[in-house]
C-alpha positions, -999 to 999 in steps of 0.1 A, spaced: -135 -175 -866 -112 -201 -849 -107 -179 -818 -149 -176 -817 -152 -214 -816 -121 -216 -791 -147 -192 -767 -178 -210 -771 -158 -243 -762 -148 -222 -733 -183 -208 -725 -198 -241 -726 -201 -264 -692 -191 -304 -691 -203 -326 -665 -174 -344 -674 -150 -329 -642 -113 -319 -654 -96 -346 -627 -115 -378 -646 -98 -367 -682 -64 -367 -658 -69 -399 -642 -76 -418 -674 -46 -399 -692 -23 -413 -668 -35 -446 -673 -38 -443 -714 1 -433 -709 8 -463 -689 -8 -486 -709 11 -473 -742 41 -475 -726 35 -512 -716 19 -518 -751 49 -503 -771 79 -519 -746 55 -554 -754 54 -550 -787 95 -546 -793 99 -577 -761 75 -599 -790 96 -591 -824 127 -597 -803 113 -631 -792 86 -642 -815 69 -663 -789 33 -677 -786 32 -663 -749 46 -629 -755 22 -623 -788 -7 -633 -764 3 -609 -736 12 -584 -759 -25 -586 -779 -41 -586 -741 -25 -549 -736 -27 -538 -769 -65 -544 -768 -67 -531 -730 -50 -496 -743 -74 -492 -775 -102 -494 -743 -88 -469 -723 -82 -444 -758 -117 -448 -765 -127 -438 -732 -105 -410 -731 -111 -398 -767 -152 -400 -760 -149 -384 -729 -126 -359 -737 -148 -350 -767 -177 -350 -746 -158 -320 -721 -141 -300 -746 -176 -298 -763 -196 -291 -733 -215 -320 -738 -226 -310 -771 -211 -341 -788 -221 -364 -763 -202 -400 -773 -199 -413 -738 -223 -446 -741 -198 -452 -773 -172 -449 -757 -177 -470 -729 -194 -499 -743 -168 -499 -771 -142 -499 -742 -157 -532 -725 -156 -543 -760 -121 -538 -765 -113 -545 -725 -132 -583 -727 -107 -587 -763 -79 -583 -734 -95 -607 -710 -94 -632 -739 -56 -630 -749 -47 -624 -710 -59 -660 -706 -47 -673 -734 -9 -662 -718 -16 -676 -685 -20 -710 -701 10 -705 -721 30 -699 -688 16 -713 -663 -1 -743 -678 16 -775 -693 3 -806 -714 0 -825 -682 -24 -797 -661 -40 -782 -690 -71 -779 -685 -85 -782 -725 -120 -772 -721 -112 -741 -697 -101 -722 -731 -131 -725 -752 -152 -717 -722 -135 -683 -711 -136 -678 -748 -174 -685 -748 -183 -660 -724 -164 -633 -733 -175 -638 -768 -212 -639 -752 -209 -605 -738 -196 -591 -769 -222 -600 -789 -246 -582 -764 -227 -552 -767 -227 -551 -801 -263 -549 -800 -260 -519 -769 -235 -502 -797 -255 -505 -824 -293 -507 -813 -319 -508 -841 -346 -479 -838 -366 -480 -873 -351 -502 -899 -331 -493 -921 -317 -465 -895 -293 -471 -864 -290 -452 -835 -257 -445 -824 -244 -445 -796 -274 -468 -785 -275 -474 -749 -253 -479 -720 -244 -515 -715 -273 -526 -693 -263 -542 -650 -270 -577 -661 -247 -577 -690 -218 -557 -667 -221 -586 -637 -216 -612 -662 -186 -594 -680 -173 -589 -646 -176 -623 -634 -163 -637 -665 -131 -614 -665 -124 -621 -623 -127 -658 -637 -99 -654 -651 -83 -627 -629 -84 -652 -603 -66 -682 -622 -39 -658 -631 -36 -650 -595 -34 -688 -584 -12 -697 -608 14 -666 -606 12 -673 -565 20 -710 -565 49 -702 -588 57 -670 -565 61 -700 -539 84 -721 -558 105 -697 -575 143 -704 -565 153 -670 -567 144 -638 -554 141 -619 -587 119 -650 -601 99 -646 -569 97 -609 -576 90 -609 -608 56 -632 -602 44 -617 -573 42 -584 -590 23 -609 -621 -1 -622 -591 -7 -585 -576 -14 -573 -612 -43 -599 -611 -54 -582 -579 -57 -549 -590 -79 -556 -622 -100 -571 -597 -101 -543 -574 -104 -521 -600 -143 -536 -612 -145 -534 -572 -144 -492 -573 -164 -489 -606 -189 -507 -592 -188 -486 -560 -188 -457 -582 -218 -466 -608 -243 -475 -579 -238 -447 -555 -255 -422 -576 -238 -394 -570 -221 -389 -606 -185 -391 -604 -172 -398 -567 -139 -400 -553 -144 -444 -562 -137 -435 -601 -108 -419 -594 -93 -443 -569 -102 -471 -602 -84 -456 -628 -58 -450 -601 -54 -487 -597 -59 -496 -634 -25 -475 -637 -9 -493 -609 -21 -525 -622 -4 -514 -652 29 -508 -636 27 -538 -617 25 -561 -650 52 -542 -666 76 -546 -639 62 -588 -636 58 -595 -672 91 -574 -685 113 -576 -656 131 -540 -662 168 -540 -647 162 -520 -618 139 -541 -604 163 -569 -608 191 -552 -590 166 -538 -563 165 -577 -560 198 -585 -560 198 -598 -596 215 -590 -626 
C-alpha cells in the first residue's frame, strides 16, 4: 500500500521545479541557525536588544518554514494539495512580525533618549499592523457564512507595495544608522561588524527587488526567484556575522 502511494507521488507532476524547494532549504537552514545561535546569545544576556533581534529572526524563520512546508507539500503531492496562497500570505504574515521586532532592535542600538525619534515606533508598528490585518482577511476570506475558504487568495499588488514600502522604511533606517556608526567605529572589528549589519539591510531590500522582478515577468518561476532566496540567505549570513560577531571574523580583522 505504502509503496503504491510512494508511486503515485512519483507519477504525479509539480509545477513547483525541484531547484525552488533547494533554494528556500538553504535559506530555512540559515535562518535556523541564526535563530537557534540568537536564542542561546539572549539567555546568556537577557537584554531588551538581543530579545528584539532574536524575535525579528525567529519570526522571519517561521516565514521561510511555511513557505517551504506549503511548497514542498504542494511538489511532493503533484499539486494535489495545493497550499501555496497559505503559505505565502502566512509567510508575509510571519515576515512583517520580523519587520516589527527588527525595528524595534535598531532603536535599541542605534537610537538614544536624546535622537529618539518617539513617534517613528508606533508608526512602523501601525503599518505593519495595517497590512496584517489585510492579510488576515486574504488568509481567511469569507465565501458563504458560516463557511471559510481556505487558503483564500493570494495577497493582492496593492497590499504587497505597501508591505514592501513599509518593510524598506525600515530597511533603510537600519542602513543609515549601521553606516554612520560603520564611520565612527574606532576599531576595525567594530567597523566590521556594522558594515556587515548595514549590508544585511541591503540585501532584504534587494531581495523584494528580485521577487518583484520575478512576480511581474510572467513567466512562472525565472532565474529572479532564485537569485532572491539566494540573497535572503546571504542576507542571513551577513547579520549573523554583524549581529553575533563569530571569532573568525574577529581574527580575519585582527581582533580577538
Amino acid at each position: 500500500m505504502m509503496i503504491t502511494k510512494i508511486l503515485l507521488i512519483q507519477q504525479q507532476v509539480s509545477e513547483i521545479p525541484p531547484l525552488a524547494l533547494i533554494a528556500e532549504g538553504t535559506a530555512l537552514l540559515v535562518y535556523t541557525y541564526l535563530t537557534l545561535k540568537l536564542s542561546s546569545k539572549w539567555r546568556s544576556t537577557r537584554k531588551d536588544a538581543t530579545r528584539n533581534l532574536f524575535l525579528s529572526f525567529a519570526f522571519y524563520f517561521l516565514a521561510v518554514l511555511m513557505l517551504f512546508s506549503t511548497k514542498t507539500t504542494n511538489f511532493l503531492t503533484g499539486d494535489q494539495i495545493d497550499i501555496s496562497s497559505l503559505g505565502i500570505n502566512v509567510g508575509y504574515a510571519f515576515s512583517l512580525l520580523g519587520n516589527i521586532f527588527l525595528y524595534y532592535f535598531t532603536e535599541d542600538i542605534f537610537f538614544d533618549d536624546d535622537n529618539r525619534v518617539t513617534y517613528l515606533k508606533d508608526v512602523i508598528t501601525l503599518a505593519n499592523g495595517i497590512t496584517l490585518g489585510f492579510l488576515m482577511i486574504f488568509i481567511f476570506q469569507l465565501q458563504s457564512a458560516p463557511f471559510l475558504e481556505v487558503p483564500g487568495e493570494y495577497i493582492s499588488t496593492h497590499l504587497l507595495i505597501w508591505h514592501v514600502l513599509v518593510s524598506t522604511v525600515g530597511f533603510l533606517i537600519l542602513f543609515v544608522k549601521a553606516f554612520q556608526a560603520t564611520i565612527k567605529a574606532n576599531t576595525r572589528v567594530s567597523r566590521g561588524g556594522f558594515l556587515m549589519i548595514s549590508l544585511t539591510a541591503i540585501f532584504e531590500i534587494l531581495v523584494f527587488v528580485f521577487f518583484f522582478l520575478d512576480r511581474f515577468s510572467g513567466a512562472g518561476y525565472t532565474y529572479w526567484y532564485f537569485i532572491a532566496w539566494m540573497t535572503a540567505s546571504v542576507a542571513g549570513l551577513s547579520s549573523m556575522i554583524g549581529y553575533l560577531m563569530p571569532s573568525w571574523f574577529r581574527r580575519l580583522l585582527g581582533g580577538s
